[in-house]
N, C-alpha and C positions, 0 to 999 in steps of 0.2 A: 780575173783580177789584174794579171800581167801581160806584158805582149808576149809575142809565142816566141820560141828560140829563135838565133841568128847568127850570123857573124857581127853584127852589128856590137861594135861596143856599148856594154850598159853605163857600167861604173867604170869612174878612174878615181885611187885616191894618189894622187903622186906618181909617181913609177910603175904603181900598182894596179892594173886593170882585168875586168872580167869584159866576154862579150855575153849576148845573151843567152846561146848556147851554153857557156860555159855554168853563167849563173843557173843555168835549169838545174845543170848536173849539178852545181856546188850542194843547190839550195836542195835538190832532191834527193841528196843523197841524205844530207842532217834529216828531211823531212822526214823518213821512213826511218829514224833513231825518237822519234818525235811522236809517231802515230799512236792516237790512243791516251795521252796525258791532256791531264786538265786545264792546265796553263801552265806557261814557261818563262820564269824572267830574260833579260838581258840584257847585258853590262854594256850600254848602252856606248861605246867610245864611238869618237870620229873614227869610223874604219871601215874596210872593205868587209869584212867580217861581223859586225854587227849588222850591215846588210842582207848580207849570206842568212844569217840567224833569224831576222824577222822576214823574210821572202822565204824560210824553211817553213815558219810556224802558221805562213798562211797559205801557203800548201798542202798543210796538214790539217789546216782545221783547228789550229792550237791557240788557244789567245796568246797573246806577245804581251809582256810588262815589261818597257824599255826602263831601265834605271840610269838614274846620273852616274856617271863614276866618279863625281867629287861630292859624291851625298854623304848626308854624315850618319853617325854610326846609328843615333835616334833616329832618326828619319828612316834610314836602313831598316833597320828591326820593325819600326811601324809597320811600312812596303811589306816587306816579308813575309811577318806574324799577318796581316790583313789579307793579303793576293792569296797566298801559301801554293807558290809554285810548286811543281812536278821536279822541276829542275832549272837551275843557274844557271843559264852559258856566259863562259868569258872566253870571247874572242876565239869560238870555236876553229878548230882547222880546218882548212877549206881543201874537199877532198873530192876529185872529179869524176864520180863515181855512175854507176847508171841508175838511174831516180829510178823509182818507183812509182806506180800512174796514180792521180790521187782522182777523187770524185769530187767536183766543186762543192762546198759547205753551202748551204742556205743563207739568204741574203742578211734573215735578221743575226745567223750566227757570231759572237762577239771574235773579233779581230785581235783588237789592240786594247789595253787597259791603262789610260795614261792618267799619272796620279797629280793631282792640281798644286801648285806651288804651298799651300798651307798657309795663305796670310793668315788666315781667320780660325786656326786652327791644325789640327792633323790634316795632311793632305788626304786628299778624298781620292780613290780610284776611279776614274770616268770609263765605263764599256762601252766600246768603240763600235758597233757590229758592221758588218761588210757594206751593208746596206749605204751607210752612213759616209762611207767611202768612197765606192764608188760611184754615188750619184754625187757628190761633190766634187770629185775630182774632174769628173763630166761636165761640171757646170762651171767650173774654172776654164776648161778648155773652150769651152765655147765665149766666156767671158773674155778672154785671154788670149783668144784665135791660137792656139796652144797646141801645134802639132808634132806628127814624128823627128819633122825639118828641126825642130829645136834643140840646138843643146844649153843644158843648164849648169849654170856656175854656184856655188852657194861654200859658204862656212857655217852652219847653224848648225847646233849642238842636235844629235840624234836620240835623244830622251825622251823631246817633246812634238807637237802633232807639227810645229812649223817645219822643225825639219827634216823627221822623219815624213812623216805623213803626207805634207804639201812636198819635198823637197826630196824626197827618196821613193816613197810609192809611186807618185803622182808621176814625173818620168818615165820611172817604169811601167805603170799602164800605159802612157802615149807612145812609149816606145824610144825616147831619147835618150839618150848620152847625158850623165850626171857627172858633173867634175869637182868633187868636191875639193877641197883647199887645206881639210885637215882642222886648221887654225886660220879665223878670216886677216888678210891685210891687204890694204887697198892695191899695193905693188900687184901680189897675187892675181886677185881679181883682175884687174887690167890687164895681165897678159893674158888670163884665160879670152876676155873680151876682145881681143885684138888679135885671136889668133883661132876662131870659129865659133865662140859659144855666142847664142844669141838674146840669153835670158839670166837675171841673176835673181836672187831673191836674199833680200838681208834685213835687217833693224835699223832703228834711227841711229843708234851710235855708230852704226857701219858708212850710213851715208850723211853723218856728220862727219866723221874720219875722211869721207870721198868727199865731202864739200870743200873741206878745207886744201883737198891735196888736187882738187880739178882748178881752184884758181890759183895753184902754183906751179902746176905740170904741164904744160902743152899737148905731151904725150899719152897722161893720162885722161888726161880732158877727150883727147881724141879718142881712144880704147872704149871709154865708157859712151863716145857718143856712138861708136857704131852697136849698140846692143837697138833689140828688137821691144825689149821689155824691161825696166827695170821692177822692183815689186817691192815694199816698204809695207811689213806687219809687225802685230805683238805691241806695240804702243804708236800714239801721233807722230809721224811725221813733221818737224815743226816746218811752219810756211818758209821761213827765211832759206832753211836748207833746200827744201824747193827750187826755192827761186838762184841761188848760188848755183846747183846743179843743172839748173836749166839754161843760164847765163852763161856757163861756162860750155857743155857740152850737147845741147841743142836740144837733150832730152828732160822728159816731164817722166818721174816716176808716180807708178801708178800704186795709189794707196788700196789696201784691204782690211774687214773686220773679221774677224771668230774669234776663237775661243775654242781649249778645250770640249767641253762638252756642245760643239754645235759643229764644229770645223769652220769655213767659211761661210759667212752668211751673206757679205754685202761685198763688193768691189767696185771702184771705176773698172768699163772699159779696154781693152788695149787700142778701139777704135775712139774712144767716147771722149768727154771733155774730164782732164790730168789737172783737175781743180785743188789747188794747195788747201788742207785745211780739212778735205772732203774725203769718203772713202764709198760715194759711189752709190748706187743700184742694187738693189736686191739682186743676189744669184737664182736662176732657171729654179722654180720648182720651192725655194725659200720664200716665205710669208714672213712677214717683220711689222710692226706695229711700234710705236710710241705711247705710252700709256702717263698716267697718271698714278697716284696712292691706290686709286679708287678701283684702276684700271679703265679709264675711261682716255680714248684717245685725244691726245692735245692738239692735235692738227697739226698748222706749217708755225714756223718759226718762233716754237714755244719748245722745252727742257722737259722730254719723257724719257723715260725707262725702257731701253731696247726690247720686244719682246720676239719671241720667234718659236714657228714652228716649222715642221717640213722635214722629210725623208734624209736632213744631214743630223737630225736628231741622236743624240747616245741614247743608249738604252736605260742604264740606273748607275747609281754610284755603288759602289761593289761594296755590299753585305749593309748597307745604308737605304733602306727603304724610307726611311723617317727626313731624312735629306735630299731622296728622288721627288720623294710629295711634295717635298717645302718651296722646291726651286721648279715647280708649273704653277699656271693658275688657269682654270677652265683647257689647259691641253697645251698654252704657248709657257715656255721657256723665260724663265726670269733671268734677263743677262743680269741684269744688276749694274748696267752702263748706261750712262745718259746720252742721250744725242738730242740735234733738233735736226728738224725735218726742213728742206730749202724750197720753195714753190715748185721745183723741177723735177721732186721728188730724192733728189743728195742727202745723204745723210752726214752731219757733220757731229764725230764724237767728242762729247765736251768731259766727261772721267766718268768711274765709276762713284754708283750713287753712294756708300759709304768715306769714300774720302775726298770725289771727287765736285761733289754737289755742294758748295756753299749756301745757307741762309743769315742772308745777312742784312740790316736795318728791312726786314719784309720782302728781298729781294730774292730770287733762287740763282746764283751765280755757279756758271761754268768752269771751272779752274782752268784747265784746258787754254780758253780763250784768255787768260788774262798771262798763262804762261807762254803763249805765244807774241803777245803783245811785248812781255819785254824782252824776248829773244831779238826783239828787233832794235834793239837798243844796244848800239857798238859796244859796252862793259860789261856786258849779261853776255857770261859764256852759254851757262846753264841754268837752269830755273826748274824749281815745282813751287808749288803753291796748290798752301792746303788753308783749312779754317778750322779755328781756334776758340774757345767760349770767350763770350764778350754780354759783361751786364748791360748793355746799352741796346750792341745789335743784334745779341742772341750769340753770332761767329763773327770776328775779324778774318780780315784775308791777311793770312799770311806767307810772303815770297822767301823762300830759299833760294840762296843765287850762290854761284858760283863766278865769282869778276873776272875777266876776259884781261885784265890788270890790274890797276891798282881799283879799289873797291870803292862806287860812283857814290853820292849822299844819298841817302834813305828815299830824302825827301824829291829829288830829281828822277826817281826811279815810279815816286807814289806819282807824280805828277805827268811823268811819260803815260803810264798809262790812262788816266785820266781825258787827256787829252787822244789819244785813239780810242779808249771805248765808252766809259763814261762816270761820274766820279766816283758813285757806291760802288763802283769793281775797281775803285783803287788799291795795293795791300797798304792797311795801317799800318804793320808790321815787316822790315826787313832783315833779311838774318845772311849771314856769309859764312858759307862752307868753301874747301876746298876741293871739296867731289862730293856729288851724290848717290845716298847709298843707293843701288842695283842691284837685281838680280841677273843670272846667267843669261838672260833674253834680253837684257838692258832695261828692261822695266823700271823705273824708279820705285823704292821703297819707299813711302810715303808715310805708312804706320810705324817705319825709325828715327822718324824727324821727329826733331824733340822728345826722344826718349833718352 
């Protein structure tokens, strides 16, 4: 699952670094504290030690249950009473002791138990098995041309699969240097990128934060143009940021799709075409489909329902069989995300099908696409756009904006986009917030709006 000891530094967080060697013994010494227990949470901080903790528990063979450490106490107690760990770790002490030899687990053996944000409900625990890991993580590297030569930069919270999983495993199987930041800000990052890391991986608000500070920085512009890769998941990338980034530092970040329960499924290239808008190719060994209600697939440049199968599969949602059933159909994975399909085979995500799927005057409209359309409109700082009931057209479209200043007419904004896509994807409706609500991964909360 990991590369083998070294002198080779693994992790840095700050000041604080292990080499590989070092990490065998950390992790192998908690491992054999470990051996034998059913599952084990852990208190999941930006830290060299939450590291230590989940590279102990897959040494052992023990599932890992990463927890937020700003989850609140309900949620907590859900996690808890549902997982029902063996044992807690908080920020165990990291002690260099001589590990113990362990026997590799079985591929389908459950890993990681990562519990889904709970829009719709209690969060659900997704089992992770080995399987599922590393044949993904294999398929990003090849996707990704993603060698030992790399070192990776990142600030993504460690609770969840972006950055544990892609962002702390995934190194450590290749065998890279991970420098985490702790807390991301763009200063940060640009020094690590200007002073040997080759690779970053962040969210949209991380490289809107970088858009804004590459056309004002020289220096930074320069930092981020010498990376190897940039990497933008967990929500759309909007085009504009793109294109700013690209303008400014010569580079094109490459977009990706997963999800909890799939890990990655789709990417651009690190060789391939860095299309704004687009998040690429199926990964090695990933089937993916488009479907319909019916399940029948819509072809090119028609709005289906992501579907997918393939060895990056979870296993079941923990103690939830009535919700592992509900979410396949004939064997493929119901994202429950819309895309359309581009003649080249690109996939472009337009939202998920519960908030993000408009029907409107008989039309099936992509949110996605119309909140990109006014990101490009100088007074639109920020946008979502959702729909709404409407006796007429079933749903109105309606934009949430956040003004970039003083706050543009309604009707200048319905009419911008009008004129880029076309009129029935105008919003009827325009509303002004001062920020949108988010989640920890920068997700917009879209089921807050208007409540």
């Amino acid at each position: 699952m990991l590369a083998e000891p070294s002198a080779k530094e693994a992790l840095r967080f700050g000041d604080r670094s292990l080499t590989y060697a070092e990490l065998h013994r950390a992790a192998g010494t908690l491992a054999a504290t470990l051996r034998g227990k059913r599952r084990v949470a852990v208190w999941a901080t930006n830290s060299i030690e939450t590291c230590v903790a989940v590279v102990a528990g897959l040494m052992a063979g023990v599932p890992v249950v990463p927890l937020n450490p700003k989850i609140g106490e309900r949620e907590l107690e859900h996690i808890l009473n549902d997982s029902q760990p063996d044992e807690v770790l908080r920020e165990p002490a990291i002690e260099l002791g001589e590990p113990a030899s362990f026997d590799e687990p079985d591929d389908e053996a459950p890993a990681l138990v990562i519990y889904t944000s709970g829009t719709t409900g209690p969060p659900k625990g997704v089992v992770l098995p080995r399987r599922s890991l590393k044949s993904n993580l294999d398929a990003l590297a090849a996707a990704w041309e993603w060698t030992a030569d790399d070192v990776l930069v990142h600030g993504l919270p460690l609770f969840h699969v972006h950055g544990l999983g892609i962002g702390i495993i995934g190194p450590l199987r290749r065998g890279n240097t991970v420098r985490h930041l702790g807390k991301f800000s763009v200063e940060a990052a640009a020094n690590e990128l200007a002073n040997g890391a080759t690779m970053m991986f962040g969210v949209p608000t991380m490289y809107h934060r970088i858009a804004d500070e590459v056309e004002r920085n020289p220096l930074v512009a320069e930092a981020f143009g010498k990376a190897r890769l940039l990497v933008s998941g967990s929500a759309a990338l909007p085009a504009t940021d793109h294109e700013r980034i690209a303008k400014a530092t010569g580079q094109r970040v490459v977009e990706r799709y997963g999800m909890s329960e799939t890990l990655m499924n789709i990417s651009v290239r690190a060789s391939g075409d860095r299309r704004p808008g687009t998040v690429g190719l199926p990964l090695d060994g990933v089937q993916v489909r488009l479907v319909d209600e019916a399940g029948t697939d819509v072809g090119f440049d028609a709005i289906g329902e992501i579907e997918v199968r393939g060895p990056n599969l979870f296993l079941e949602y923990l103690n939830r069989p009535d919700a592992t059933e509900a979410a396949f159909r004939d064997g493929w994975f119901r994202t429950g995300d819309m895309a359309v399909r581009e003649h080249d085979g690109y996939l472009r995500i337009v939202g998920r099908r519960a908030t993000d799927l408009i029907k409107s005057g008989g039309y099936k409209i992509g949110a996605g696409e119309i909140e990109n359309a006014l990101l490009e409109h100088p007074d639109v700082a920020e946008v979502a756009v959702t729909g709404e009931p409407d006796d007429d057209l079933g749903e109105r479209i309606v934009a949430w904006v956040v003004p970039s200043g003083e706050a543009p007419d309604p009707a200048v904004l319905s009419d911008h986009v009008a004129k880029l896509l076309s009129p029935h994807k105008r919003p009827r409706v325009v509303r002004y917030l001062e920020a949108l609500p988010r989640n920890e991964m920068g997700k917009v909360l879209k089921r807050a709006l208007g409540t």
